[in-house]
C-alpha positions in Angstrom: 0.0 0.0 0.0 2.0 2.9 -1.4 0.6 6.6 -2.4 3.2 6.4 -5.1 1.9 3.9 -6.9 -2.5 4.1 -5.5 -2.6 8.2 -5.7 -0.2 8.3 -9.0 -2.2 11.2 -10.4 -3.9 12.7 -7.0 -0.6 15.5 -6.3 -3.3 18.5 -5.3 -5.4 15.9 -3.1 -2.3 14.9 -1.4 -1.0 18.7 -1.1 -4.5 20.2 0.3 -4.3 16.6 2.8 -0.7 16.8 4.3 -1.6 20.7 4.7 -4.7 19.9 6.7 -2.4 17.1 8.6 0.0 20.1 10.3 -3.4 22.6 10.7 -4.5 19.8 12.8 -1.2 19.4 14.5 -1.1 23.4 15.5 -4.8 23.1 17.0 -3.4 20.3 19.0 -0.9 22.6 20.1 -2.8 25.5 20.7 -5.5 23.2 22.5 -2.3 21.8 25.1 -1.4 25.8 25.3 -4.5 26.6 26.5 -4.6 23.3 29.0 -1.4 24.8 30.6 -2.9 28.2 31.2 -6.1 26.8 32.5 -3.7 24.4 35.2 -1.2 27.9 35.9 -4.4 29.3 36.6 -5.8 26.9 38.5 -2.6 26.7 40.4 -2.5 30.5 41.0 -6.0 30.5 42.7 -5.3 27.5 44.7 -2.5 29.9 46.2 -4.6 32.6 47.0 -6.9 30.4 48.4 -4.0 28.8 50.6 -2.3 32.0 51.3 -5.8 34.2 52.2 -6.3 31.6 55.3 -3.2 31.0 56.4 -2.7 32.7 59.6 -1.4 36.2 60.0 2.1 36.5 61.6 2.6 37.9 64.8 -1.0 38.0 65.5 -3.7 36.6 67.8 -5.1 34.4 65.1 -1.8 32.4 65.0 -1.8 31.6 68.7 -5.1 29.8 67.8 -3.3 27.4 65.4 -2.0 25.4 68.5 -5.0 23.2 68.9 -4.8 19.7 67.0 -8.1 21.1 64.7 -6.3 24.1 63.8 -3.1 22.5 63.1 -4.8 20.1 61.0 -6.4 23.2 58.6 -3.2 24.7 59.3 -1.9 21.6 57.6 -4.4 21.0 55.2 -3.6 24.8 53.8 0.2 23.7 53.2 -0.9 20.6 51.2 -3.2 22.7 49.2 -0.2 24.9 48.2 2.0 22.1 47.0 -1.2 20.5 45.5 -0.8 24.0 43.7 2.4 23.5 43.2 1.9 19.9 41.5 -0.9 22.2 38.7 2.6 24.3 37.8 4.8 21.1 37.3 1.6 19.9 34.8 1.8 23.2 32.6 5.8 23.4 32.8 6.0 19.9 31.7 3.2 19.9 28.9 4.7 23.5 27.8 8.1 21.9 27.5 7.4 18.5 26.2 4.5 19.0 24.0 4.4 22.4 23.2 8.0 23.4 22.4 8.5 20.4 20.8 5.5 20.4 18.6 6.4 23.6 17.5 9.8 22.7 16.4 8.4 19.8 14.8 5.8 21.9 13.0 8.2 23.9 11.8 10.3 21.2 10.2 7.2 19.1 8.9 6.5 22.2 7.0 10.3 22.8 5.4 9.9 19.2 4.7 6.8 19.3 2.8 7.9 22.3 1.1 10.5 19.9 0.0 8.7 16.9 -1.6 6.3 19.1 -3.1 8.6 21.3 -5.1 10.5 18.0 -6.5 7.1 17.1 -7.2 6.0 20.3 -9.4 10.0 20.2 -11.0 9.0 16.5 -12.1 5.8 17.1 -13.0 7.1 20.5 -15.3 10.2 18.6 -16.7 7.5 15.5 -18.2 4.8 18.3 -19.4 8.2 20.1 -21.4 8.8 16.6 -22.1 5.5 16.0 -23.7 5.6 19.5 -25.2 9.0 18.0 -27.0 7.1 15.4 -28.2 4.2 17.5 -29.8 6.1 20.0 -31.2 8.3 16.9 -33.3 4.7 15.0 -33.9 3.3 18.1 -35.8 6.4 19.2 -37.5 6.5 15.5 -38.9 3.1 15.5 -40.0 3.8 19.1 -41.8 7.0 17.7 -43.6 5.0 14.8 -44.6 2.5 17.1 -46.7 4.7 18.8 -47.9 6.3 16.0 -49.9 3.4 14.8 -50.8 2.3 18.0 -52.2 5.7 18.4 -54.2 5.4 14.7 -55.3 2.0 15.6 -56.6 3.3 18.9 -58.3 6.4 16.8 -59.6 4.0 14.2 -61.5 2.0 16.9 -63.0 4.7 18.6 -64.4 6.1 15.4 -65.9 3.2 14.7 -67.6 2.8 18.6 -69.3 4.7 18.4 -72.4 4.2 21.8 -72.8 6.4 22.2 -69.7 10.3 22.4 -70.1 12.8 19.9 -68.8 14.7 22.3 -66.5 11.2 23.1 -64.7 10.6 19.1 -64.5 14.0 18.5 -63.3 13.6 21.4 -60.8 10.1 19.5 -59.7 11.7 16.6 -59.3 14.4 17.8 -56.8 11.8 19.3 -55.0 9.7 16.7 -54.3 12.9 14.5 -53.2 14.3 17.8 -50.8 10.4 17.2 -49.7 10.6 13.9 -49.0 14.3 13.8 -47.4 12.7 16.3 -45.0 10.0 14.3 -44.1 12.2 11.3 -43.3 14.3 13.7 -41.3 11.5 14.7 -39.0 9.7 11.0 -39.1 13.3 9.7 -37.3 13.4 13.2 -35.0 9.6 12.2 -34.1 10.5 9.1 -33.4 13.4 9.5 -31.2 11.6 12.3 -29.0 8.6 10.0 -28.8 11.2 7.2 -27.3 12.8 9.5 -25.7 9.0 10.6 -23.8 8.0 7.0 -23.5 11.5 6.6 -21.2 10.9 10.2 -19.0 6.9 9.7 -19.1 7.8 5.5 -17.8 10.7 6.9 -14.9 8.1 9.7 -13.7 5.3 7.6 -13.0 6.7 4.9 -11.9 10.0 6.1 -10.3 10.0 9.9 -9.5 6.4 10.6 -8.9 6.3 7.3 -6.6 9.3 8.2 -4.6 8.2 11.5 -3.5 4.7 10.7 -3.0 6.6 7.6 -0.5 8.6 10.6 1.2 5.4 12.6 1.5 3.5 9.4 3.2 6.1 8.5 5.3 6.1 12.4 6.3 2.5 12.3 7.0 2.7 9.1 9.1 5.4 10.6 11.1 3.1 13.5 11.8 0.2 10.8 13.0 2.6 9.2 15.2 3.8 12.3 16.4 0.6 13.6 17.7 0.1 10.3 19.1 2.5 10.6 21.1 1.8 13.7 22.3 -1.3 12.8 23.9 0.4 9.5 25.7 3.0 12.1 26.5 -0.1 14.5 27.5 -2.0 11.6 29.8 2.1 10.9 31.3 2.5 14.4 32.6 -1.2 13.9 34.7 -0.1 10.3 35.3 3.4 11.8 36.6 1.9 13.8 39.2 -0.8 11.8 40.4 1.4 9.3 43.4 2.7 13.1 44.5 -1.1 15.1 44.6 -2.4 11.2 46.5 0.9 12.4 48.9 -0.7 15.3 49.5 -4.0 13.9 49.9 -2.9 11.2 51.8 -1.2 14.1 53.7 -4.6 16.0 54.4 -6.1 13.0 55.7 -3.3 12.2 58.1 -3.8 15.5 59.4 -7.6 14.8 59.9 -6.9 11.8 61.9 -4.8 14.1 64.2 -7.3 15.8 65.1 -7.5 14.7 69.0 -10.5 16.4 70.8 -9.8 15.9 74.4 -6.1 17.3 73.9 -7.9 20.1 72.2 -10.2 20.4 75.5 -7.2 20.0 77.4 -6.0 23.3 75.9 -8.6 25.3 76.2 -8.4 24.4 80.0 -5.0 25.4 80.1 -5.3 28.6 78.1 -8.1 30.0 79.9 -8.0 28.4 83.2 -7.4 31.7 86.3 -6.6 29.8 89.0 -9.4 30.9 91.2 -11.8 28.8 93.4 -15.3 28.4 92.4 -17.7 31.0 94.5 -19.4 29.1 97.7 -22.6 28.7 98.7 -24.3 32.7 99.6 -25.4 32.1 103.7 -28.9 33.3 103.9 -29.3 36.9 106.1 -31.5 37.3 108.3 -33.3 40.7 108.2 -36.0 40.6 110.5 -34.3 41.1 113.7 -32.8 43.8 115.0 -29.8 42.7 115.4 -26.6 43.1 113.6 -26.9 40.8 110.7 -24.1 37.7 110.9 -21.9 37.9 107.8 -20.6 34.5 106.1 -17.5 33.7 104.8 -19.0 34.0 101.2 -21.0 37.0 102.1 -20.5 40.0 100.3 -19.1 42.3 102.7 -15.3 42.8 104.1 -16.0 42.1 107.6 -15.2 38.4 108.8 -17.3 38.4 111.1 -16.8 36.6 114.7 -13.2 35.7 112.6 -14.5 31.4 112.8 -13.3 29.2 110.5 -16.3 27.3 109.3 -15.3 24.2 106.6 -17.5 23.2 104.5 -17.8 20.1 103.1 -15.1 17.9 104.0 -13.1 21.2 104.5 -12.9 23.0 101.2 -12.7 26.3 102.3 -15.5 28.9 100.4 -14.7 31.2 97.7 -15.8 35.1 97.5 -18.3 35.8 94.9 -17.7 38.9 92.2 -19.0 42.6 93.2 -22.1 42.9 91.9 -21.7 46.1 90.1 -23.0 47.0 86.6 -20.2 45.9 83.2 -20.1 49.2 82.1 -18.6 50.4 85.7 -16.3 46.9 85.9 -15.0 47.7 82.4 -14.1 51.7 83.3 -12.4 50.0 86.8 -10.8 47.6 84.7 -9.3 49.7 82.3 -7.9 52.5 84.2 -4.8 53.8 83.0 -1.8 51.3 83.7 0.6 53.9 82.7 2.1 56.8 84.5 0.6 60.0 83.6 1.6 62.4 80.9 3.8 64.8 82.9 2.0 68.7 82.7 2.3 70.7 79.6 6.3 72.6 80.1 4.8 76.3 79.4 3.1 75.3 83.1 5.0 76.8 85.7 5.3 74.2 88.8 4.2 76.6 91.5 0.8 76.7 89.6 -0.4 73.5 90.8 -0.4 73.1 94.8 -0.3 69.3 94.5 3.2 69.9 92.3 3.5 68.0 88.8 3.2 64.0 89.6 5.5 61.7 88.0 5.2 58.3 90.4 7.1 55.6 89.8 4.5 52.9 88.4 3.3 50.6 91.0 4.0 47.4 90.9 1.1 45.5 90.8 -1.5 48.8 89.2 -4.7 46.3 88.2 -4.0 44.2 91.3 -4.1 47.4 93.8 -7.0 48.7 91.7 -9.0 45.0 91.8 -8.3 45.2 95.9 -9.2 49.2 96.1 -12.5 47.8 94.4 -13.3 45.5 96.7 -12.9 46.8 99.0 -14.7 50.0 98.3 -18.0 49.2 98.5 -19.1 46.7 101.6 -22.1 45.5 100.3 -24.6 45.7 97.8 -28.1 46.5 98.6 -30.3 45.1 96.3 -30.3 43.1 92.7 -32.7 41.5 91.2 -31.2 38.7 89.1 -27.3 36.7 89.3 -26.6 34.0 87.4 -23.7 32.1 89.0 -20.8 29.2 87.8 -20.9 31.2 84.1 -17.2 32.4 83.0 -16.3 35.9 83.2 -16.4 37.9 80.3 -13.5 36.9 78.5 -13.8 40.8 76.8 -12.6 41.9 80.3 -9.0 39.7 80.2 -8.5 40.5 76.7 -9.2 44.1 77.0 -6.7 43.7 80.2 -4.0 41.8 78.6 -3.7 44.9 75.7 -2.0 46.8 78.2 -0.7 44.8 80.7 2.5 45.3 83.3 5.9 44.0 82.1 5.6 41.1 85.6 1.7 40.2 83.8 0.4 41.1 87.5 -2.7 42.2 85.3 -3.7 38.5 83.9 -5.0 35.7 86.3 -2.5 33.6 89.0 -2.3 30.6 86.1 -2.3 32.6 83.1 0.6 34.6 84.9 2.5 31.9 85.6 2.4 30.7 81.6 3.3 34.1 80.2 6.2 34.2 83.1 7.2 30.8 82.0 6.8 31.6 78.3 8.8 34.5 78.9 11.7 32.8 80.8 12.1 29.7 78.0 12.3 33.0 75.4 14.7 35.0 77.3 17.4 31.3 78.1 16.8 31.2 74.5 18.4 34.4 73.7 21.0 33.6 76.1 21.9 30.5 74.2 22.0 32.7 71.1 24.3 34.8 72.6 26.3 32.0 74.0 26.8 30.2 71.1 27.9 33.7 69.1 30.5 34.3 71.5 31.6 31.0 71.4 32.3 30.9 67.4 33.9 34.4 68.1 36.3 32.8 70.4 37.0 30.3 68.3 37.7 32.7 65.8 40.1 34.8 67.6 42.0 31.6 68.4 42.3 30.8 64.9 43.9 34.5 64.2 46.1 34.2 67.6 47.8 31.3 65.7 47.4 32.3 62.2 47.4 36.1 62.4 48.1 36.6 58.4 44.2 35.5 58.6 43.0 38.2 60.6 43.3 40.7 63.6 43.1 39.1 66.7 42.1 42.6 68.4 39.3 43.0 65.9 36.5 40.5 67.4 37.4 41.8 71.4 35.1 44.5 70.8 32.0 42.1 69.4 33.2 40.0 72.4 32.4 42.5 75.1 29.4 43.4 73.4 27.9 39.7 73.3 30.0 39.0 77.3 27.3 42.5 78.2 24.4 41.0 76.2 24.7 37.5 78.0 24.6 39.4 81.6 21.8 41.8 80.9 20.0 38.5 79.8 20.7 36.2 82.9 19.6 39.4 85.2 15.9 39.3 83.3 15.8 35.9 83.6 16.3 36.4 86.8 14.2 38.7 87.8 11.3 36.8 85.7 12.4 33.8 87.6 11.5 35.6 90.7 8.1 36.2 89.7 7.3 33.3 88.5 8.7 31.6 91.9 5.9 34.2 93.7 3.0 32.9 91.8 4.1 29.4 91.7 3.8 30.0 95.7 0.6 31.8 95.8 -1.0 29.4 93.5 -4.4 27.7 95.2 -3.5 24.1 96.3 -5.4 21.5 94.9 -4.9 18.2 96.5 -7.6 17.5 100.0 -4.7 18.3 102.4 -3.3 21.6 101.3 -7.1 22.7 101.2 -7.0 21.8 105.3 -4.0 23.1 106.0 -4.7 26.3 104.6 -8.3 26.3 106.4 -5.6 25.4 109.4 -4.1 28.6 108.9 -6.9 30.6 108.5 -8.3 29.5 111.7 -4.9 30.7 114.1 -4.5 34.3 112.4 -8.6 34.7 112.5 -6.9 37.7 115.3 -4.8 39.3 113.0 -7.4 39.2 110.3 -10.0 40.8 112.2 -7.6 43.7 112.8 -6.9 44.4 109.1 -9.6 42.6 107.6 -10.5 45.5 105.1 -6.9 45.8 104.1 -5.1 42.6 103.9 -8.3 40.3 102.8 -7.7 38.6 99.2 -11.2 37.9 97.3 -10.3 34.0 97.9 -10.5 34.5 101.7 -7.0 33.9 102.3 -4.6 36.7 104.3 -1.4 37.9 103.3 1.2 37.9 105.8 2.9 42.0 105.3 0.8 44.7 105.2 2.5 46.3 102.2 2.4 42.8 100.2 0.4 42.8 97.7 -2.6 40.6 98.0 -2.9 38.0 94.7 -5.7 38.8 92.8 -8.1 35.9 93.4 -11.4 36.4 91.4 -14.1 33.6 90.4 -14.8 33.4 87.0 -18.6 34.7 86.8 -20.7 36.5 84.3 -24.1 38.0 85.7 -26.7 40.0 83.9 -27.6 44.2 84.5 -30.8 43.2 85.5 -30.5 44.6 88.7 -31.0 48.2 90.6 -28.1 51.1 90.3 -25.7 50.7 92.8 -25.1 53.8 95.0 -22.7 56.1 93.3 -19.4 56.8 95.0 -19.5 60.1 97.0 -17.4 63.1 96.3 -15.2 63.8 97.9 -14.0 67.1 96.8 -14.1 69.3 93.7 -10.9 70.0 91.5 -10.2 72.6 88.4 -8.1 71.4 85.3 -5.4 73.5 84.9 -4.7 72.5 81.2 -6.4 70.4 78.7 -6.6 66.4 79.0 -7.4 64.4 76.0 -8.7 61.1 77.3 -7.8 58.6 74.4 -7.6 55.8 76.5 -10.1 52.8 78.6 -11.0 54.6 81.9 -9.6 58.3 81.3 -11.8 61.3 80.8 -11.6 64.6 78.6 -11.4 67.7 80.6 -11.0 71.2 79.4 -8.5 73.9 81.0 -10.4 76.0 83.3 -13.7 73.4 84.3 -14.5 72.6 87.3 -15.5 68.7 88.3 -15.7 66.6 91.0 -13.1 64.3 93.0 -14.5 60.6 93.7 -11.3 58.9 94.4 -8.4 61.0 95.3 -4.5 59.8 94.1 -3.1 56.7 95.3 0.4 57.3 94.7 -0.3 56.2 90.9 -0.7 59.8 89.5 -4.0 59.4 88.6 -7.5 61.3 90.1 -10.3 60.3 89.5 -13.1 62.6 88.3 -16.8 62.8 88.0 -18.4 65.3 85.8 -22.2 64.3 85.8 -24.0 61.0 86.9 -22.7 58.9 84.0 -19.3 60.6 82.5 -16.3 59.7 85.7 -12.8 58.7 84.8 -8.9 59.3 85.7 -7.4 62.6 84.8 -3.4 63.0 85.7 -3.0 64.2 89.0 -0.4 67.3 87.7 -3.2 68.4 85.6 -5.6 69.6 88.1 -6.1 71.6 91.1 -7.4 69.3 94.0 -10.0 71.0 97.0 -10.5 67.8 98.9 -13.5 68.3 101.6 -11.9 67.4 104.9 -15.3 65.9 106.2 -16.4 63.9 103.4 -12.3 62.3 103.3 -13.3 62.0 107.0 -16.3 60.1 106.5 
């Protein structure tokens, strides 16, 4: 089965044919082109996709990626973007392997076909020129042939004409023989160009024509195998990637089955957990007789009482329930400056303000002395209509709280204290080791130049030395000093096995003296004592939320009345805006923090720097 010899006289068919082969070769190509952009696309939104939910750095949202269910999105995310990544290696390969080499191929396949069909058109001209040949000897022949006979015919006639004279006969008669020696000639020049066209017309149909038409079918076949194995080559690429995107998957659902629910539980408890002891039971009070009403351990005021340990069940000792004051009020308390105070405007002569300018060193527990001021504010509540008890505290408090918070966290809860002390510790030993293992490779290096000093100065790294030798010591001394904090909470941390619980009701019961002495002072909201007076008590408060639905508490009394000697801009939780010149009054005079605090109507109060305004303090209200 040969084109050569089956399509002998079908050149155009074949040209229009192999020309519709390589258009169907480029939209093969173009098709695959377009595949590869569809898969870099593809690729390209599975990144965004990946890179839109993976968690922010340095942010809150990436300390939530520590539980097993957020790990394993976490996780899921990374696989997504190599699964991404898999969609580029698709498009690279196909543009490499199919594409590029397509093209090339087109590009040959189409100098090649160029090729057969120009010998094709030379051998098809040089057998029409051929034929031409042939005609042009056929018809001369043929006229040479008429001729003769016509000068045979005239030679006869003039033989027989008597009248005619023997010179005009003789001349006839060489005529007619010139005639017919010309006719010969062209019969034998007919004859060989008519060989001669036989031979060419013979060698182009069954040599020339046939040879090129093989090279042009054995192009074309090339072509078909080509594309054929393009798309194996095509189906290969997918087929390549396939184990690596079932990695991935595979990958995923490993990460799904790692997904471990009670370690998850586990770490909610330990992220959230305060450290305080649930509220007791609330002693019912007695107010129909006339007597002084007997205050609980759990009650809501200060007092202790007759100073008796009571147990209560098997000895765990009660817990002091929340102040029962409105959110609005808790948040303002909450979020009174931490700060020091913005020293006075300097245009502000010092002798201007009586109280002087404040600039008190900050405290150093400011939320734990405001918590015990707090409590111990207000003795009791005296009505409410709803509570709603054993319900968390609003987490909206701690986090508002831990925006701003003291460099020793005194601010956060006793266990949440003791996690960011310990978190803080592991960080700082692991700048020390840092440090430690720069100096080292330093004095390594100096060594080296000590006893090979054409490599380097010696007296160059003693400099970077001291520097790192300073580094190392400031280091060690915060360690230390967060080491002693932690130690502190570590100690003041509740106990929660049966007989610490009894030996701290143990110890409760012998200093009942001392606490009934200094029970407004020294009294933590757990119901424990400290043992200094200037210690500061541990904030101890059980996690409860409670509704507003109950009646305004009475509003702290004024004290006083002060006038802002410059402007205040209040831009942060628990501050108030004054303007130079007003007049408002004092609720809560300066405990050594710098800070006032102010009322101007029933529901604007806040702190105002202390060195901003002019203090009258009523002697007999401060009295009262």
């Amino acid at each position: 089965m040969s084109w050569g010899t089956e399509l002998w006289d079908q050149f155009d068919n074949l040209e229009k044919h192999t020309q519709w082969g390589i258009d169907v070769l480029e939209k093969y190509i173009k098709f695959v082109k377009e595949r590869t952009e569809i898969e870099l696309s593809y690729a390209k939104q599975l990144r965004n996709l990946s890179k839109k939910y993976q968690p922010k750095k340095n942010s809150k949202e990436e300390e939530e990626y520590r539980y097993t269910s957020t790990r394993a999105f976490l996780a899921t995310l990374n696989e997504m973007n190599d699964y991404a990544g898999q969609h580029e290696v698709i498009s690279e390969n196909m543009t490499s392997l199919i594409i590029g080499e397509l093209t090339r191929y087109v590009q040959e396949l189409k100098q090649e076909r160029k090729s057969h069909f120009h010998d094709g058109r030379k051998a098809q001209q040089h057998i029409e020129t051929c034929w031409k040949q042939l005609e042009a000897s056929k018809r001369r022949f043929e006229r040479d042939c008429k001729e003769a006979d016509r000068a045979q015919q005239y030679f006869e006639k003039m033989d027989a004409d008597i009248n005619v004279t023997k010179a005009d006969v003789e001349k006839a008669r060489q005529q007619a023989q010139l005639r017919h020696q010309m006719a010969e000639d062209s019969k034998a020049e007919y004859s060989s160009t008519l060989q001669k066209f036989n031979s060419e017309q013979h060698d182009h149909y069954y040599t020339h024509i046939p040879n090129i038409f093989q090279k042009i079918q054995e192009m074309e076949e090339r072509r078909i195998v080509r594309i054929g194995e393009s798309m194996k080559t095509f189906a290969d690429v997918d087929r390549q990637v396939i184990p690596i995107i079932g990695k991935c998957l595979d990958e995923i659902t490993k990460a799904a089955e790692s997904v471990d629910h009670k370690n998850d539980s586990q770490m909610v408890i330990e992220a959230f957990k305060s450290g305080f002891e649930p509220p007791g039971d609330v002693d019912f009070e007695d107010f129909t007789q006339p007597m002084k009403r007997t205050v609980s351990e759990s009650s809501l005021s200060n007092s202790r009482g007759d100073g008796k340990y009571e147990p209560k069940f098997g000895g765990k000792s009660k817990g002091k329930l929340w102040p029962f004051i409105k959110k609005n009020k808790l948040m303002s308390l909450l979020t009174s400056p931490h700060q020091p105070p913005p020293p006075p405007p300097a245009s502000a002569s010092p002798s201007a303000v009586p109280n002087g300018p404040q600039s008190p060193k900050q405290q150093k527990e400011p939320l734990s002395h405001r918590f015990n001021e707090f409590m111990t504010s207000k003795p009791k509540i005296h009505c409410f209509r709803s509570l709603k008890r054993g319900i968390t505290l609003n987490t909206q408090v701690w986090s508002l709280i831990e925006g701003a918070g003291p460099e020793d966290f005194s601010n956060l809860p006793p266990e949440q204290r003791r996690k960011k002390l310990q978190q803080k510790v592991d960080e700082l030993n692991k700048d020390i080791q840092k440090e430690m293992d720069q100096r080292d490779a330093l004095t390594k290096m100096k060594d080296v130049y000590i006893k090979n000093p054409q490599m380097g100065d010696a007296a160059s790294v003693d400099h970077r030395l001291s520097e790192l030798e300073q580094n190392i010591e400031k280091l060690r001394l915060e360690v230390q000093k967060f080491e002693g904090w932690l130690a502190d909470v570590e100690g003041r941390l509740p106990a929660r096995t049966e007989q610490a619980r009894r030996q701290s009701g143990l110890y409760e019961a012998q200093n009942t003296s001392a606490v009934n002495s200094c029970a407004q002072d020294r009294e933590s909201p757990d119901g424990s004592y400290t043992e200094e007076q200037s210690q500061e008590t541990e904030m101890k408060v059980p996690a409860t939320d409670f509704d507003d639905e109950f009646d305004d508490e009475e509003p702290l009394p004024t004290i006083g009345t002060c006038k802002a000697l410059y402007t205040f801009e209040g831009q942060n939780e628990g501050t108030i805006s004054v303007a130079e010149g007003e007049m408002l009054y004092v609720i809560e005079e300066d405990k050594g923090d710098g800070w006032t605090r102010i009322r101007r109507n029933e529901d604007e109060e806040g702190y105002v720097p202390t060195s901003y305004v002019e203090v009258y303090l009523d002697k007999n209200a401060k009295d009262s």
